[in-house]
TORBA-445902 format. One record per residue (C-alpha): x, y, z. Coordinates in steps of 0.1 Angstrom, whole numbers, plus 2048, in hexadecimal, padded with zeros to 3 digits. Layout:
BEGIN
XYZ ...
END
This chain:
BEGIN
7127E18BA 7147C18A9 70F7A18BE 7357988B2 7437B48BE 7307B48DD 73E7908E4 75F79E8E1 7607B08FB 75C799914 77277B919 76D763931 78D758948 7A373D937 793742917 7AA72D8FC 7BC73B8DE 7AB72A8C4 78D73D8D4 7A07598D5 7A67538B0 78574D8A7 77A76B8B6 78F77D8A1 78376D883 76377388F 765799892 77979A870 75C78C859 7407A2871 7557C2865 75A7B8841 7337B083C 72A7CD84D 7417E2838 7317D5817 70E7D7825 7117F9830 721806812 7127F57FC 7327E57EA 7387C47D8 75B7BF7EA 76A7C280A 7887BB822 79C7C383A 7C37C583F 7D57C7862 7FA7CF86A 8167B686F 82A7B388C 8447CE881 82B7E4871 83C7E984F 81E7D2841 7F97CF83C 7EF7AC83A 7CB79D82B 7BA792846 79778C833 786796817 768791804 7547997E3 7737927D0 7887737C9 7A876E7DC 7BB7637BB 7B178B7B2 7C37987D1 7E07807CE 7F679E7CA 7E77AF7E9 7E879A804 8087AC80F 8097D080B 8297E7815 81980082D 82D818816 81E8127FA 80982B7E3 7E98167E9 7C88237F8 7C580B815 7EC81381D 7E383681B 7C5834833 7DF82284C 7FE83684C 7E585784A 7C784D85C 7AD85784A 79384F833 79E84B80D 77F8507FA 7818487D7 75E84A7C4 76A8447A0 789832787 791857781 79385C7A7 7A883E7AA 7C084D78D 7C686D79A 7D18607BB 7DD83F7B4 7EB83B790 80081F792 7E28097A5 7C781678A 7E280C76D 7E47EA77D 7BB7E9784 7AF7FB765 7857F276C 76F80D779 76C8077A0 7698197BD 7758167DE 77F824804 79481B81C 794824845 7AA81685A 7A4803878 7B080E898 7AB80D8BD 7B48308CD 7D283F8BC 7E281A8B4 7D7814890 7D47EC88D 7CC7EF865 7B47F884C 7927EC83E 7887F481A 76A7ED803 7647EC7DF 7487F87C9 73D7F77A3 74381E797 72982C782 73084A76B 727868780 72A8587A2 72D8657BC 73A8497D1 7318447F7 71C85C807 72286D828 70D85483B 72183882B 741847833 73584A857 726827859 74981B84C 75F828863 74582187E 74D7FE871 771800870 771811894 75E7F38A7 7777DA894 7977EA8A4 7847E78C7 77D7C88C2 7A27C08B7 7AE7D38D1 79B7C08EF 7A479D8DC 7C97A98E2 7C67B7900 7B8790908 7DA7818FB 7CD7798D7 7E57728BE 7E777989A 7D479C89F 7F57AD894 7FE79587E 7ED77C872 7FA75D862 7EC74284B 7D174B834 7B9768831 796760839 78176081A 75F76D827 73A76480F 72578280C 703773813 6E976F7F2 6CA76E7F3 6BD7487ED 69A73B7DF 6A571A7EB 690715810 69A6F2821 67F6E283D 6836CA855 6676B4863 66668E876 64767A867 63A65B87B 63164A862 61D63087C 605649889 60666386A 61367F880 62669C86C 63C6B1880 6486D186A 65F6E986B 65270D863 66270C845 64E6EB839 6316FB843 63571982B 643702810 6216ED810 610710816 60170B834 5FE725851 60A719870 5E371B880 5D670A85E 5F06EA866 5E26CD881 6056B787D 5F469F867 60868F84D 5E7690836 5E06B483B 6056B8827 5F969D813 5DA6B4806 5EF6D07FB 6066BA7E4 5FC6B77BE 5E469C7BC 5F46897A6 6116897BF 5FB6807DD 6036597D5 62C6607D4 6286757F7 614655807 62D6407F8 64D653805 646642828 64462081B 66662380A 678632825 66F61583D 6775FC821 69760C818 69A620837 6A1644824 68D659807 6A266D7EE 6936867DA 6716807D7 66769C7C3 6446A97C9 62F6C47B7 61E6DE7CD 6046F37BB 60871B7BB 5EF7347C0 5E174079D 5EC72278A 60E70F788 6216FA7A0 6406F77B4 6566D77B7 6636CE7D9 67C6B27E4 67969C7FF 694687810 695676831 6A0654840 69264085C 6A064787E 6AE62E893 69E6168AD 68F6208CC 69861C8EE 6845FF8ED 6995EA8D0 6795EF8BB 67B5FE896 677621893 65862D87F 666653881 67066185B 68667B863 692696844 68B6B3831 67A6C5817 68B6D87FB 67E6F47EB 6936FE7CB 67D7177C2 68172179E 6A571679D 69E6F2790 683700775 6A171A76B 6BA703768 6A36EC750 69A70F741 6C2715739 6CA6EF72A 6AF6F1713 6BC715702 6D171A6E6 6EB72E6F3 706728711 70172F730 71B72674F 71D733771 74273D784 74773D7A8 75B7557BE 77D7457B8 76C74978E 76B71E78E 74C717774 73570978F 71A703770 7196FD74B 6F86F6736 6F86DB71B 6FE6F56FD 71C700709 72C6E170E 7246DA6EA 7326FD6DC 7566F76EF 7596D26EB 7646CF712 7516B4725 73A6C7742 7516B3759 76D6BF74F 75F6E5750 74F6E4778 76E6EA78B 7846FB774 78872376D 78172A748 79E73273B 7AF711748 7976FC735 791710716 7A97116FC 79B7326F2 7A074570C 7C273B718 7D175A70E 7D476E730 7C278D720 7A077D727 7A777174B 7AA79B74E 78679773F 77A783760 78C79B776 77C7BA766 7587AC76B 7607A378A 7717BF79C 7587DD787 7397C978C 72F7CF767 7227B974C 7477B4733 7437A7713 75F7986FA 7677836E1 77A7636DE 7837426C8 76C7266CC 7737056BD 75D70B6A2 76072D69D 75D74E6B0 7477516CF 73976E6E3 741771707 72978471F 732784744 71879275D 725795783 71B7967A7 7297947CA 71F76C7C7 7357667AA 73076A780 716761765 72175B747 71075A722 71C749703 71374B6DF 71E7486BD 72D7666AC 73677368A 75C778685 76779A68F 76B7B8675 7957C067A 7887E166F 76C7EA685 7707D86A3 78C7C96B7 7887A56CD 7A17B16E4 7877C86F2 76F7C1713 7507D570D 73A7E3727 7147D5721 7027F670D 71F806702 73E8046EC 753811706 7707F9711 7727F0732 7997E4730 7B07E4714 7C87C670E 7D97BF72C 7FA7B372E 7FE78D73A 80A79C75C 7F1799778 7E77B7787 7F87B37A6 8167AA794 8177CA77B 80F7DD79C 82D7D17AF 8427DB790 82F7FC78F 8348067B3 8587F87B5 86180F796 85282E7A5 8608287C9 88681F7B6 88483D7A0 87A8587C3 8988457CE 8BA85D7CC 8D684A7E3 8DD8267E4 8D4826807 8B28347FB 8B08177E0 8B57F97F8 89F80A814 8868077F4 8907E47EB 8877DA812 8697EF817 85B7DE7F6 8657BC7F2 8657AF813 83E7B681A 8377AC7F4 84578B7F9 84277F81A 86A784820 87778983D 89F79683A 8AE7A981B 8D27AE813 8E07C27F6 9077BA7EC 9177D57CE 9387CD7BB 9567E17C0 9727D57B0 9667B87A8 95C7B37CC 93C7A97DF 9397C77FC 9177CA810 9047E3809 8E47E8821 8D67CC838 8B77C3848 8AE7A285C 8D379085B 8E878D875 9067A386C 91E786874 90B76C858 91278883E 93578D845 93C76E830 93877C811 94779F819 9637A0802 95D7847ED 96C7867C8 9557807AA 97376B79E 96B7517B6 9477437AE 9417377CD 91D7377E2 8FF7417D5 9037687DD 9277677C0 91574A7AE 8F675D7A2 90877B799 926769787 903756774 8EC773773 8D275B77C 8BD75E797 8BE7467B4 89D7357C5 89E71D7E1 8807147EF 8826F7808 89E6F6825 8AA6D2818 8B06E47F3 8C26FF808 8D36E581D 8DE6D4800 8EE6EC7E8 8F970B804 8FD6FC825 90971E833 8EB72D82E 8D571183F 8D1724861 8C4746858 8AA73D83B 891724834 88872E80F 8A27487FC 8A875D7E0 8C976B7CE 8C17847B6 8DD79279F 8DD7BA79A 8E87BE774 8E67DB766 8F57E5741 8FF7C473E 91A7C275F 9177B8780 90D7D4797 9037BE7B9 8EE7A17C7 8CE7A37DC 8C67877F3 89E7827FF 89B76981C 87E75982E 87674A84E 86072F83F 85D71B820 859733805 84B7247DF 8547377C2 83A7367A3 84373A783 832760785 84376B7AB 867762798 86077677A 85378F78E 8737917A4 88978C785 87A7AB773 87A7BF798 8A67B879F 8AA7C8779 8977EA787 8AB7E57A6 8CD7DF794 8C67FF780 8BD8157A0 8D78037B5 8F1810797 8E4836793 8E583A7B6 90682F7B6 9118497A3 8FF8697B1 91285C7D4 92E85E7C2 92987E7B5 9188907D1 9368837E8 94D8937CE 9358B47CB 9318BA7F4 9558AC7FC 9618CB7E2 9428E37F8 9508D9817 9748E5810 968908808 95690782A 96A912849 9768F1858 9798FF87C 96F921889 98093689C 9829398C4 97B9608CD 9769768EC 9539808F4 94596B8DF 9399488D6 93493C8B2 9249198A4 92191287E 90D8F886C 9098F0845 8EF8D883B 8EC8CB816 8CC8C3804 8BD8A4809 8B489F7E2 8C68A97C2 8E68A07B3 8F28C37B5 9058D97D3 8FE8FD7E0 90E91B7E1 90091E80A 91E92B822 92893D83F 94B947850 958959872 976971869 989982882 9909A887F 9A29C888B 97D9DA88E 9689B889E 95D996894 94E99386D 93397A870 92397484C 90D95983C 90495A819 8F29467FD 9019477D4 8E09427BB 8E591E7B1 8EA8FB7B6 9068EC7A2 92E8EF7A2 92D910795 91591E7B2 93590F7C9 95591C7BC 93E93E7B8 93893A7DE 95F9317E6 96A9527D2 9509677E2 95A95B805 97F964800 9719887F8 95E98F813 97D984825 998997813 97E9B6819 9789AF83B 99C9AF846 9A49CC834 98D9DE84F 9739E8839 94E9F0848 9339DA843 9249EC826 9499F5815 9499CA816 92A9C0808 92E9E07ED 9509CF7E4 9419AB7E4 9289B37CF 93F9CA7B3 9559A57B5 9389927AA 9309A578B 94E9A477C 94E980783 93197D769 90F987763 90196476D 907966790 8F19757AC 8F696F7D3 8ED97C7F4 8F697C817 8F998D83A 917995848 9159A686F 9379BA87A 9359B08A3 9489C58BB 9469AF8DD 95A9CD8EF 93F9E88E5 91F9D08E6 9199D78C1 9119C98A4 9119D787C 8FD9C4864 8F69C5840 8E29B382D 8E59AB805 8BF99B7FB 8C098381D 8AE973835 8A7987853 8BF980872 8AA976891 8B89858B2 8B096F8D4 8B39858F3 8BB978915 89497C923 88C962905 87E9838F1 8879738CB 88498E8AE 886990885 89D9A8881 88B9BC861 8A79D185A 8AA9E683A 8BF9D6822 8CC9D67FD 8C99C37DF 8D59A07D1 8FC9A37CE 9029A07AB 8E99B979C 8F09DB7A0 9179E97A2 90BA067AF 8F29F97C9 8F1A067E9 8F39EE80D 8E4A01829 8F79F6847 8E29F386D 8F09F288F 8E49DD8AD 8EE9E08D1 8F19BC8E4 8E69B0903 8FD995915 8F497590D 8DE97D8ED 8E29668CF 8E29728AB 8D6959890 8E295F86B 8D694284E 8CD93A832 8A8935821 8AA91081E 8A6912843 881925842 87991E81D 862904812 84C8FA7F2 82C8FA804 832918818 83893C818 85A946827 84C95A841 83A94084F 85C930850 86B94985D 85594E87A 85992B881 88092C884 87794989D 8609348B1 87A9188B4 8929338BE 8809428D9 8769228E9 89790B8E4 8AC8FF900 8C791B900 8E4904914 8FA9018FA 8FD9118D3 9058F08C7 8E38E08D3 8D68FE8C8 8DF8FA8A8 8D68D78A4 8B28E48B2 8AE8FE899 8B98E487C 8A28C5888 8848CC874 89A8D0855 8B58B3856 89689985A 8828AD83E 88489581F 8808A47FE 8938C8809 8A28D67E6 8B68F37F9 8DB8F180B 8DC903832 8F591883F 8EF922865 90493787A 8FD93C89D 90F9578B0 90C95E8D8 91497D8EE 929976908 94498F913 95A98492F 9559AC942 93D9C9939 93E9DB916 9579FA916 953A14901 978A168EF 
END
């Protein structure tokens, strides 16, 4: 265990929060390092849960620059992303390749096309999952990705993070859940030649005392050194041997030394140059003047014989940080883009160089940086074209510039990055859009086109744009009749909102009317500007937006965004939400109209259902019909209860189809099996009838059903079955059966088919189930696995009452989300007043 995490674990009493904190910080860079030096990545970080667990905040990252995860700081735990995945599922979401990532992930690879790989575990202590923790690696073709020891050591890793987050919580930390403020940006550690000494030389007496690290620099062993200024002395240059001497005598003249280089000769020819700096300490506790020189020796290494090495060639050469600022630029390349170095060091390229202000070439950076390959392009220079070669590491980018001939239109295309060795293109030509921004758009349009109801369209706007964007309420106003009504809600006090419930386009007043009557969006960013221009809205929001919904060129609503704090609005976050309340708008007005039409479609179902059924002797009788959850279309699912001369006709049945047609098919077949039924026809003469009327009502329709004759003064039941579902019998003892019995085909097949018709004897209080498949059928299933399960439920639900019953029976499928199939149920129960006679 890592001495971090052991730490943790332990708090003394009345430690502070900004320990607390600190701690937590602590813990967050030990996991993140770890992650990348057990995996071997280039990038890491780590992203816990806000407060209300809808979102996965950035809580550190490093390897890659935080302008690059701009758009990821904030992720909807619902979105299609790998580390919301490994949060909502939690597992491990391995991804070893770009075609991995593709498969999976097509909207994230679309807005990150470079060849990477990556995983993602969450973090979690026990069964609470606190967040996720995902590397990054550069793919190779034929990769393989992590290996199973890798995999292990990163969860191992993730695991002792959500400990330690758990025990800082558990100590009244805050911020674990949600952190505010800034991400921490974490260094991965290089590896330096640069090897700083420190030593105090009394210059009085000639006494040297060195560091280990002097010692080695001079290259002397720590049993060849006596502490003897001149023993250093002997090892310097001889030609330097005078500057050495003379570095005391300046420092107590001008009381410091600064950069006194020195030559150190090397083992087999050659020589190292040093640096020395010191000052003169102050006076001792005498009042006397100090004779102590008191600094350190710099060893640079190679770097200052490369750096020479790089001014004197003929090409350019410069060097990016993390954040891609040039931290370095040689002589030549100043003179082939006619920018002062000064005006480079500081600046990202493509701010200071007029060719590559196109954003296509900032997508350049980004792929070397996030694929960890060498990209190559071309570009304008001032005086002609130049060649662009960028080579990158955890540390940052090197970059190498030359002249170049002018591209052949015919052979090759500029607006290509090349991999180093290959002509393969890394990325294409992006569009100016930032990846987080195209992803945003990309996951918004898949999420709004899943989306069938209006209610499912705001539940997408909220779920989306309030993590994106920091937001913290959402409201969504439509027009009817040229009315402002609210839609769906989330954050605002119900009583704030009822101001503009009502309100008339005519009467451009507020910024909710005012934005639609403009069709231009509204940002307020500071509560003075708010207090200023829309006083009424001073006390809920700090910052606010007012987006108008347009779509086709007319007003269908208004969506308001509001924050808690000071919100700023870029130039890219408005365009982004500008081109997001268009996809909205369009949603928002399709699934307008499929409510409308699927209230129209089940209103018309409905009325060819029984509205009430009836109240009968010996018996107790609860119907339920349940529409599918997805679809525009209705069903042809019903059931009925019809009183007879001969018993109780119970019958449930199911018309092929999903559309109008399927229900007035379903409306004429139920007013057939009841026009047989009274008519005191058996079961068989019934469904032999039914199914004659459906031919001749056209070749195009098939149908089946069940349909049980119950005599509650003989104990008996006649059933037939046409092509259904099995009726399931529960017997007093909690015995639950199938009931396989021998049927006949499909009504609507054969006129001449026969319907083999089955008697049961009843027990008192037994209940007979009779449905249809949407109830046991699934896509991912086969129906007798369904079926068994309906039994299950059956034979182990809380028998009190046949409405709770049926709601039991029907839980499973009313929360299902994507069912495509209508349910009838019919539940029927035993229960004669006296013993069965045998009239």
């Amino acid at each position: 265990m890592s001495s971090t995490t052991s730490r943790l674990g332990t708090h003394p009493f009345g430690t502070t929060s900004s320990e607390r904190a600190a701690e937590r910080d602590d813990a967050l860079i030990d996991a993140v390092l770890r992650a990348v030096e057990v995996t071997g990545a280039h990038a890491g970080s780590v992203f816990l849960a806000s407060d209300d667990g809808r979102t996965l905040l950035l809580a550190a990252a490093a390897g890659l620059p935080p302008s690059l995860l701009g758009g990821w700081r904030r992720i909807p735990v619902s979105s299609p992303i790998p580390v919301a995945e490994a949060f909502r599922c939690g597992r491990m979401v391995h991804l070893a390749d770009a075609e991995a990532t593709m498969r999976r992930f097509p909207q994230l690879a679309v807005a990150i096309p470079y060849p990477f790989g990556s995983a993602s575990v969450p973090v979690a202590a026990g069964e609470e999952r606190l967040g996720a923790l995902a590397v990054v690696w550069a793919a190779r073709p034929g990769g393989q990705g992590l290996s199973k020891a890798k995999r292990r050591h990163l969860r191992t890793t993730a695991a002792r993070l959500g400990v330690s987050l758990a025990g800082l919580r558990a100590d009244g930390a805050d911020g674990v859940g949600g952190l505010g403020g800034d991400a921490l940006e974490i260094a991965i550690p290089a590896t330096s030649a640069v090897r700083v000494g420190l030593f105090d030389w009394d210059v009085a007496t000639g006494t040297f005392v060195a560091d280990a690290t002097v010692r080695a620099i001079f290259g002397l062993a720590p049993d060849e050194y006596d502490g003897r200024a001149a023993t250093l002395a002997a090892q310097v240059h001889p030609a330097d041997r005078p500057a050495f001497r003379a570095a005391a005598r300046t420092a107590a003249k001008e009381g410091r030394v600064l950069a006194q280089c020195l030559r150190i000769p090397e083992t087999g020819g050659g020589h190292r140059t040093v640096e020395l700096w010191g000052r003169i300490a102050g006076s001792t506790s005498e009042g006397e003047a100090s004779s102590h020189l008191v600094g350190g020796v710099l060893d640079l290494g190679t770097g200052m014989a490369a750096v020479a090495a790089l001014e004197r060639l003929a090409d350019g050469f410069f060097a990016l940080d993390r954040e891609w600022r040039i931290s370095y630029a040689n002589h030549r390349l100043v003179r082939m883009v006619h920018v002062r170095r000064g005006d480079l060091v500081g600046r990202r390229p493509w701010e200071v160089l007029p060719g590559l202000a196109d954003p296509e070439y900032e997508d350049r950076f980004r792929a070397a940086q996030v694929s960890q390959q060498t990209v190559s392009f071309l570009a304008r220079g001032p005086d002609g074209w130049l060649t662009f070669s960028l080579r990158p590491d955890a540390q940052g980018i090197t970059g190498w510039v030359a002249a170049a001939a002018p591209p052949d239109p015919a052979t090759e295309r500029p607006d290509l990055a090349t991999a180093a060795g290959g002509p393969t293109p890394v990325a294409t030509k992006p569009s100016p859009a930032r990846p987080g921004a195209l992803y945003r758009v990309l996951e918004m349009s898949s999420a709004l086109t899943e989306a069938v109801t209006a209610r499912d369209v705001c539940e997408v706007v909220a779920d989306q744009l309030l993590p994106a964007f920091g937001g913290q309420r959402v409201a969504v106003y439509v027009v009817r009749e040229r009315r402002l009504h609210l839609l769906r809600q989330r954050g605002y006090r119900e009583s704030f909102l009822e101001q503009f419930e009502g309100l008339s386009l005519q009467h451009n007043w507020g910024p909710v009317s005012g934005a639609l009557a403009s069709g231009t969006p509204l940002f307020i960013e500071t509560p003075d500007e708010l207090a200023r221009t829309y006083s009424e809205l001073e006390a809920v929001s700090r910052s606010l937006v007012i987006l108008p919904l347009i779509a086709s060129n007319h007003p269908v609503g208004v969506l308001a965004l509001g924050f808690d704090g000071e919100h700023s609005f870029p130039a890219q976050e408005r365009s982004l939400l500008t081109a997001l309340s268009g996809l909205i708008a369009q949603a928002l007005e399709r699934a307008r109209l499929y409510d409308a039409k699927n209230a129209l479609a089940h209103g018309l179902q409905n009325a060819l259902l029984p509205q009430e059924l009836p109240a009968l002797s010996g018996i107790q009788v609860t119907g339920r019909y349940v529409p599918a959850t997805r679809g525009m279309d209705i069903g042809g699912d019903w059931y009925d209860v019809i009183p007879t001369d001969q018993g109780i006709a119970l019958i449930v049945g199911d018309v092929e189809g999903h559309n109008v047609a399927a229900a007035a098919t379903m409306g004429q077949l139920r007013s057939a099996v009841r026009a047989f039924a009274t008519a005191g026809h058996t079961p068989a003469e019934v469904i032999a009838g039914t199914n004659r009327l459906l031919i001749d009502l056209g070749p195009d329709h098939l149908a089946s059903c069940c349909y049980v004759l119950l005599d509650p003064g003989k104990a008996v039941a006649d059933v037939v079955r046409a092509g259904h579902c099995p009726p399931l019998l529960h017997e007093p003892d909690g015995a639950t059966d199938i009931l396989e019995l021998p049927g006949g085909p499909l009504l609507g097949i054969d006129r001449s088919a026969h319907y083999p018709q089955t008697r049961l004897t009843l027990s008192r209080g037994c209940i007979l189930a009779l449905y249809t498949d949407g109830l046991v059928e699934t896509r991912d299933a086969d129906i007798t696995i369904g079926l068994d399960r309906l039994r299950t439920r059956l034979a182990h639900a809380d028998m009190d009452s046949l409405d709770d019953l049926a709601d039991t029976l029907l839980h499973s499928a009313r929360h299902a989300p994507n069912r495509t199939d209508d349910i009838a149920l019919l539940l029927t129960q035993y229960s004669p007043s006296s013993r069965p006679s045998d009239r």
